[in-house]
Every structure is written in C-alpha cells, then in structure tokens.
C-alpha positions in Angstrom: -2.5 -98.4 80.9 -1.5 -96.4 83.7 0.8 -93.6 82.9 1.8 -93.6 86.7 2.4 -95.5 89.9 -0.3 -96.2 92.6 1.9 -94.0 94.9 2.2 -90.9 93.1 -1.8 -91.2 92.5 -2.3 -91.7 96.4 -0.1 -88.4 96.9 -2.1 -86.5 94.8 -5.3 -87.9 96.6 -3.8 -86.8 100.0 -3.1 -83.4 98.8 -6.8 -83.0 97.5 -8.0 -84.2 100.9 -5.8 -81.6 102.7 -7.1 -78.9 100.8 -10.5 -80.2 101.5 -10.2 -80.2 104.2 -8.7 -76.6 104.9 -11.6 -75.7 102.8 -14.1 -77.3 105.2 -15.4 -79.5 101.7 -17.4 -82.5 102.6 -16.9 -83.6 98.9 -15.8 -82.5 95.2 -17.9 -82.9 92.3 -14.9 -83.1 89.5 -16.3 -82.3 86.0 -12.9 -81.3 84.2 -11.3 -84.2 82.7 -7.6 -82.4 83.3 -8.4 -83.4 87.2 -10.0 -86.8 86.7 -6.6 -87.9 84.6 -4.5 -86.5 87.3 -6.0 -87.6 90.0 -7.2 -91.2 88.7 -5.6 -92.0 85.0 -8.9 -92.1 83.5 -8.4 -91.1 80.1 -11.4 -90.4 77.5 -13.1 -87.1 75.5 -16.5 -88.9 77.3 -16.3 -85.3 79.0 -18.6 -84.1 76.5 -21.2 -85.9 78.3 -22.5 -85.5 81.5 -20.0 -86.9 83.9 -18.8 -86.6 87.6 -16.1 -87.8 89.8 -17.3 -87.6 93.0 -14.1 -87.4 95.7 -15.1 -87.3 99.3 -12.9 -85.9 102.2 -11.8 -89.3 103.1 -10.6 -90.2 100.2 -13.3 -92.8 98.6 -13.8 -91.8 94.8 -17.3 -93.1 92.6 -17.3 -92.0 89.3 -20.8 -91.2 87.4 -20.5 -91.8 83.6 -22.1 -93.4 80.6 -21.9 -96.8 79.3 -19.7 -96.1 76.5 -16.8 -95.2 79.3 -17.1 -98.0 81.6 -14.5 -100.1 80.1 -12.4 -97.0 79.3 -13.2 -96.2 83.2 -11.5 -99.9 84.4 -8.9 -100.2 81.6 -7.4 -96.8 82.1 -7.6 -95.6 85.7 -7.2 -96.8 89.7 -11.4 -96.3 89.7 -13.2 -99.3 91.3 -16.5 -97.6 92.1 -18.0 -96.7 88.8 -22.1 -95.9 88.2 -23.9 -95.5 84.6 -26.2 -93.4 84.1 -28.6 -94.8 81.1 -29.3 -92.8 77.8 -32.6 -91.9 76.7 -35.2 -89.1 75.9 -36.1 -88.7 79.6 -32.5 -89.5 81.0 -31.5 -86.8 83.4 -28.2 -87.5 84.8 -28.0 -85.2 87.6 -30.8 -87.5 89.6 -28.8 -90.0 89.1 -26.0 -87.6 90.5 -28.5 -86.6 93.8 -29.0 -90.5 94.0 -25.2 -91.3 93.9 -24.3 -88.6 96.7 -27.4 -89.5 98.9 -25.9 -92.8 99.0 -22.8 -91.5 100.1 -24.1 -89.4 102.9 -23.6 -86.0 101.5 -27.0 -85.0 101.9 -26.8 -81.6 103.6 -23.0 -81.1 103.0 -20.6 -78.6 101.6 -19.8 -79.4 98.0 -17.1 -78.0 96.1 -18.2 -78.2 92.1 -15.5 -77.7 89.1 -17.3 -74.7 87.3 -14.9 -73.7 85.1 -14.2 -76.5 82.7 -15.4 -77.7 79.3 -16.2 -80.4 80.9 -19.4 -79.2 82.6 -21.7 -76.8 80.3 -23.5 -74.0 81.2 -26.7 -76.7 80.8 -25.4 -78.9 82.6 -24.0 -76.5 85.5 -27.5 -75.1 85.6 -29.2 -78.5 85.6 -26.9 -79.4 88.8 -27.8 -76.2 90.8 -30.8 -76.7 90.3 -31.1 -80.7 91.2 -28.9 -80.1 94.3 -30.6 -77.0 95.6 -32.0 -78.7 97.9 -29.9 -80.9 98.8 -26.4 -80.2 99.6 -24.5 -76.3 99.9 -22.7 -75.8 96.7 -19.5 -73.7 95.9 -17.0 -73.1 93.3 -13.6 -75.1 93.7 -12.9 -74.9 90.7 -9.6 -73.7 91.3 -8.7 -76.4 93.8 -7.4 -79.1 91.8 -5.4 -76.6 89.1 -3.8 -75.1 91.7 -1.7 -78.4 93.0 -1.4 -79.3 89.3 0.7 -76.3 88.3 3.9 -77.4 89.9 5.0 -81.0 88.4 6.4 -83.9 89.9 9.0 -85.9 88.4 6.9 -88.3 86.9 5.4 -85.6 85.1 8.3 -84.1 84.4 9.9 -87.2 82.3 6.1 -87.1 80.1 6.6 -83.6 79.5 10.1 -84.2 78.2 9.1 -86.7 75.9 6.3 -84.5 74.9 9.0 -81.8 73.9 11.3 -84.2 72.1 8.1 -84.7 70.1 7.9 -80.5 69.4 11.2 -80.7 68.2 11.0 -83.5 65.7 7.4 -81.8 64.7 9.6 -78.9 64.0 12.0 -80.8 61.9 9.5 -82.1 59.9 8.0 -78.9 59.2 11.1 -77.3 57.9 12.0 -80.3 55.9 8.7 -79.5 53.8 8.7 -76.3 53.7 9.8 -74.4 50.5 8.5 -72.5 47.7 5.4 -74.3 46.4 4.6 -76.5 49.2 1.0 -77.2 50.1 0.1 -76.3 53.3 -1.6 -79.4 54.3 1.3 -81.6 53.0 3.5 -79.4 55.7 0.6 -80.0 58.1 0.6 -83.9 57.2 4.1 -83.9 58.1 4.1 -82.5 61.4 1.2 -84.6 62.9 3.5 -87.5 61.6 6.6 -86.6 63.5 4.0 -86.2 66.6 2.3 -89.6 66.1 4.9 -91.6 64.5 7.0 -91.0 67.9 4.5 -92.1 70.4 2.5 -88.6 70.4 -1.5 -88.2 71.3 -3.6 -86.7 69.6 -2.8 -82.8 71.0 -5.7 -80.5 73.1 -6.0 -78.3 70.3 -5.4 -77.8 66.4 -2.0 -77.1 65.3 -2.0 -73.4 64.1 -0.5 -72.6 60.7 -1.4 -70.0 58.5 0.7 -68.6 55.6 1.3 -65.1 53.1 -1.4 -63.1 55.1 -2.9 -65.8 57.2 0.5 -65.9 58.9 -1.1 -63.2 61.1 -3.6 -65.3 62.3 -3.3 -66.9 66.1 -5.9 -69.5 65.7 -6.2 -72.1 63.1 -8.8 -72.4 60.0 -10.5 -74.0 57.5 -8.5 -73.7 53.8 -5.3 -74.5 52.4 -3.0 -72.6 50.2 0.6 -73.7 48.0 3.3 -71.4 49.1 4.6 -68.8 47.0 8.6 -68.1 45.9 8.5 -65.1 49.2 6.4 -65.9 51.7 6.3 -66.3 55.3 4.9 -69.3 57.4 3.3 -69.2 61.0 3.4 -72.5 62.9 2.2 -73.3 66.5 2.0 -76.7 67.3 3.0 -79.4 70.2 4.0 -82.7 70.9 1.9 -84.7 73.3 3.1 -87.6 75.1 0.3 -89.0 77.6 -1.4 -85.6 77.2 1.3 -83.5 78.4 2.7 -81.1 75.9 5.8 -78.7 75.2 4.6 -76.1 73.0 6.4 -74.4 70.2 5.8 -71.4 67.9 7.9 -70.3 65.0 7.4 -67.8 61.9 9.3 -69.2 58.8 10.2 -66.9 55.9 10.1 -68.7 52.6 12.8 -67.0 49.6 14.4 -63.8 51.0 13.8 -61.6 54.2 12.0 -58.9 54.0 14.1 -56.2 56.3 11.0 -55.9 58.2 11.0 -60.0 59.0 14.7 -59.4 60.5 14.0 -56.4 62.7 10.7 -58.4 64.2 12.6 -61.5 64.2 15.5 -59.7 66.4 12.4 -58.1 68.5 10.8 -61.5 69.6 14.1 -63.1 70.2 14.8 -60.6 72.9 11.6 -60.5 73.8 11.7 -64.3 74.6 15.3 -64.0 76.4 13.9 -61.4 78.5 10.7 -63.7 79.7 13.0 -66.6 79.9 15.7 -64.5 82.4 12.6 -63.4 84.4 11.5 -66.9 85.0 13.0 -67.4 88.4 11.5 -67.9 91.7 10.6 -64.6 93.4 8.8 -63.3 90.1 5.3 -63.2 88.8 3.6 -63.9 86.0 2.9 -60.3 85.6 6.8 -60.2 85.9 6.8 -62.7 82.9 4.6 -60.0 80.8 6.1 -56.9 81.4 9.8 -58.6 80.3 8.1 -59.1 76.8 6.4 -55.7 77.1 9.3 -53.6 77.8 11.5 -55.0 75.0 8.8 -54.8 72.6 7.5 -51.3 73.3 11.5 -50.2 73.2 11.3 -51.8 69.5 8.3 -49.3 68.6 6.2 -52.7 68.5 3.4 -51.9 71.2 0.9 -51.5 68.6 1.4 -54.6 67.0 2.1 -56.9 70.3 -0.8 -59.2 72.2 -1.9 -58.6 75.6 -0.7 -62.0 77.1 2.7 -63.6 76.4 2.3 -67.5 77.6 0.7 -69.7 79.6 1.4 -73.0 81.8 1.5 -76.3 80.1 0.7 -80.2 81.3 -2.2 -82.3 80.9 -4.7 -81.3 79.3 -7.5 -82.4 76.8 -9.5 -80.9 74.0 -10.2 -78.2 72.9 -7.1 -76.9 74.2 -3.4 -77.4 75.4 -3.5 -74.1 77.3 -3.7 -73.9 81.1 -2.8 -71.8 83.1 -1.8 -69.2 84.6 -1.2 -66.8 82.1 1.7 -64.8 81.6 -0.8 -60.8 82.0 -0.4 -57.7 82.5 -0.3 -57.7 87.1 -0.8 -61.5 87.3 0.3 -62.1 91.2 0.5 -66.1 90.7 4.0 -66.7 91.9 6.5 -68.4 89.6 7.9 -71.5 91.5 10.0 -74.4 90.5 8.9 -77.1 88.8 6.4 -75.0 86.6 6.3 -75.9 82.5 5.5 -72.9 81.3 5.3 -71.9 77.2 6.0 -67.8 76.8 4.8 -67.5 73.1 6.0 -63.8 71.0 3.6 -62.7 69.0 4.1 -59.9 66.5 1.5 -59.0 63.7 2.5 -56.1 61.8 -1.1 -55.6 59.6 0.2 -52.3 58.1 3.2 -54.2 56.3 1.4 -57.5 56.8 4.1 -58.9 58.5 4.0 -61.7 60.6 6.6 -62.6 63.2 6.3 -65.5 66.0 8.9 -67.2 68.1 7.8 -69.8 71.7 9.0 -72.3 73.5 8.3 -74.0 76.4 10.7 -74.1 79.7 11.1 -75.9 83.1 11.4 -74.0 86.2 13.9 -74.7 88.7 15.0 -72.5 92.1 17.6 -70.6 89.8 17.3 -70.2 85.6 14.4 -71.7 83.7 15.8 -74.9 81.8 14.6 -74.7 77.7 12.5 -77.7 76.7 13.9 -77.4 72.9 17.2 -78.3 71.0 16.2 -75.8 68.5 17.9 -72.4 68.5 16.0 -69.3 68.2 17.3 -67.4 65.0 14.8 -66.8 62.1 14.3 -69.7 59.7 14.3 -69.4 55.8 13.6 -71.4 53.4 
C-alpha cells in the first residue's frame, strides 16, 4: 500500500527533525492530512474527525485517531504506534491528546500545532488551546511541513507524471463528447472515467464545468444543462494518481467563434507563455503574476482578469487540489527547481458574457519550466 520506499519516508522524517530542531520544537502536533501522507503514507478523509500525528524531535511518531482508521492506519502507512480515542456523547479527544503527550514527556514543552488545515476546525483548534494551556507552550508551524513539500523528489515526480497523463486523457474524453446537444453531465461522466478508468483517485476537489453563461463561473455547481448549436464550455479538472495531481483548464467553443472568443483565446495563450518563460530559478511568484498581468492589461483585459494566476500542485486531499504558493501580486516565495506548479488564465468578459480559460501544469528545472501536457494550447471548437 505504500506509494513509497522506507528511505524516502526516513528522509522526509530527518528533514522535519532538522527544522525542528532549528525551530527549537520539542514536538509537532500534525492535523493536515497533506503532511501525515507525506510524511507516513497514511491515506484516509478520517481528517474530518479529530486526529493528530504526534512527531517528536527525535523522530518517534504516535498517531491519535478513531477506530474506524486503525486498520486504514496499519494497512496504508509506516505507523506502529497508533492510539484510539473512543466515540461517545462525553468523548473529548483532546484529553486523550494531553494523555498521549504526557506519556511522551512533552509536558512543559514547545509544541509546534498545524493551524492552518481543514484538517483541524476552528472547534477543534480552540478545544486544543484550551486543553493544553496548561500544559505545554504552543505555536503555529503550520508552515513547517509545506514548506519542504513544495519542491518534489523524484519519487514524487514519477506520481505526478502519471497524474498528468491522466489530465490529458480526461481532456480527450471531454472533447470526444463535446458537441452541440451534449448534456453536461454525460461530458462530466466521461472525464471522471478517463481519470478512474486509468488508475486515477478520487481528485481534492470537484471538477469545474460550467457552460453558455455558467462558462464564467470558477467554481463548480449544482445543475446541468444540454449544450446549444453556439456555445462555449469551461472545464477545470485533474488527474490524480496517489493524490498528486497535474491540473488543467480549458474553454471550449461549441459551433462557430465568436471574434471575441479568438481575441481572448490569443490573450490567455500569451498570457500563459509569458508565466511559463518566467518560470525559472531567480524569479518569484510575484514574478509569475505580473507575466500574466502585463500581457493581459496590454490586451485591454485588466478589468476582466483575476487577481491570482496559479498555484503549486502535489498531494493533497479534499476539499481541494490547490496548495501553494500562489502565483500574487508581490509574492516573495522563490521559484526553484523541482516545483509542479499549475498557472491557470482566467478571462470573464460579463459585458459580452464571454468566457475564456486556458492552464496547465509545469515542472521546474534550473533552466525552462518542462509542460506536464501533450496537448497544445490553441482554442478548441467543436
């Protein structure tokens, strides 16, 4: 079940203990499952429940959890220290927690807590300031972890690949269904088939598709329509291969062009080569956002342009693929090799409800930024 070796897991473990140790942490209390998979394999959406990995500064790891995720605990991960806490009306985990590090010796430590993460809710992150007041010094690490996951080894690199392959046969199968008349869900069908029926998981988020004047929508909905004879269609979607992704984004115009689909399709495209020449070591994400600016504000399109142009990509679990950083407006982060990174053009023209969208997601290296997709960038019609 393990999507890695026991070596590249020990690596990872000795780069958390360095940087726990140049953060003068006695222990991490790990609540976002992105870090738990990374650093242990243990794969499950039991995040929704009150759960803790506990990593101490020399290395020992006891994860806190329900019942339900025992087995997925042993049959999924390198855990061997694994505690329940027991459901019912008077269960309050985090005592169990306080027990759990007490036990470890931690009692009067400096604890480094993953804060920012759907895996720990703002209940629950109250319920554990609270119970450990007393009883250890807490700070926000969130950051920790996220930080040495941004640049990928080579193991990951090989998942993420897959996970692209996967993107691009998703895109195949939505243009293959796509035409005048088609229902949206039976396009929608198709692609999570091309995903699943090639090894895929089940992606962190929804795929996005919206069409006529839902094609200028960003998120998904509820609601499905049959395509008309002109039309346009906005897809965003990705493969996922052991939860890594390769994400993809594309507006398809269904009959004939409307002039104003050509000009924004020849906008993005630039748009998206500038991004894609700026990702190169020595830049920054705020680098990354100001190539898309420029070329869209040239284009008259600053109006009708988003705020943020991309994000990193890699392991990640519901409710979202996106992690980061983001490609914004004086982001610092340093681009470096070995980044995936997905720069996504967005261009909603309400006046003329006009919808035009083109991502893909790229490897860095120490020179040019290597495309993840066999697809081309010019507009599609159907």
């Amino acid at each position: 079940m393990l999507h890695f070796s026991r070596d590249e897991f020990a690596n990872r473990l000795e780069q958390v203990k360095s940087k726990m140790s140049e953060q003068k942490l006695d222990a991490m209390l790990l609540f976002a499952q992105e870090s738990m998979f990374w650093l242990t394999g243990y794969d499950t959406f039991g995040f929704c429940f009150f759960q803790s990995l506990v990593v101490k500064r020399n290395g020992e790891m006891v994860l806190l959890t329900r019942s339900a995720d025992l087995r997925q605990a042993k049959h999924t991960s390198i855990l061997e220290n694994i505690r329940i806490w027991r459901d019912d009306g008077a269960a309050k985990p985090v005592n169990d927690l306080k027990s759990l590090l007490g036990d470890l010796g931690l009692a009067g430590g400096r604890l480094g807590v993953e804060y920012n993460t759907h895996g720990l809710t703002a209940f629950n992150g109250r319920a554990v300031d609270a119970g450990l007041a007393d009883f250890a010094r807490l700070e926000d690490a969130s950051s920790l972890i996220p930080q040495l996951r941004m640049i990928k080894s080579e193991a990951e690199l090989e998942l993420v690949r897959k996970a692209a392959i996967l993107s691009d046969d998703v895109l195949d199968a939505a243009i293959s269904t796509t035409k005048a008349g088609a229902f949206e869900g039976d396009i929608l069908a198709a692609m999570h088939h091309a995903n699943y029926s090639g090894g895929g998981d089940c992606p962190g988020n929804e795929f996005i598709l919206g069409s006529g004047i839902d094609a200028l929508l960003c998120r998904n909905k509820s609601g499905r329509r049959n395509l008309s004879a002109n039309d346009q269609l906005t897809i965003e979607w990705s493969g996922a291969y052991a939860h890594y992704h390769a994400a993809m984004m594309q507006t398809l115009v269904i009959g004939k062009p409307r002039p104003r689909h050509e000009e924004l399709s020849d906008a993005a495209r630039a748009a998206l080569t500038a991004v894609q020449e700026a990702m190169v070591q020595g830049s920054t994400f705020g680098d990354l956002y100001e190539a898309h600016a420029r070329v869209m504000d040239d284009a008259g399109l600053s109006d009708h342009r988003l705020n943020a142009c991309g994000y990193g990509l890699g392991a990640r679990f519901a409710p979202s693929w996106m992690d980061g950083p983001m490609f914004f407006k004086g982001n610092p982060q340093p681009v470096e090799p070995d980044m995936v990174l997905f720069a996504h053009m967005i261009i909603f023209d309400s006046d003329s409800e006009t919808a035009m969208t083109l991502g893909r997601s790229f490897i860095t290296t120490d020179q040019s930024a290597t495309p993840l997709s066999r697809h081309d960038l010019d507009l599609i019609v159907r």
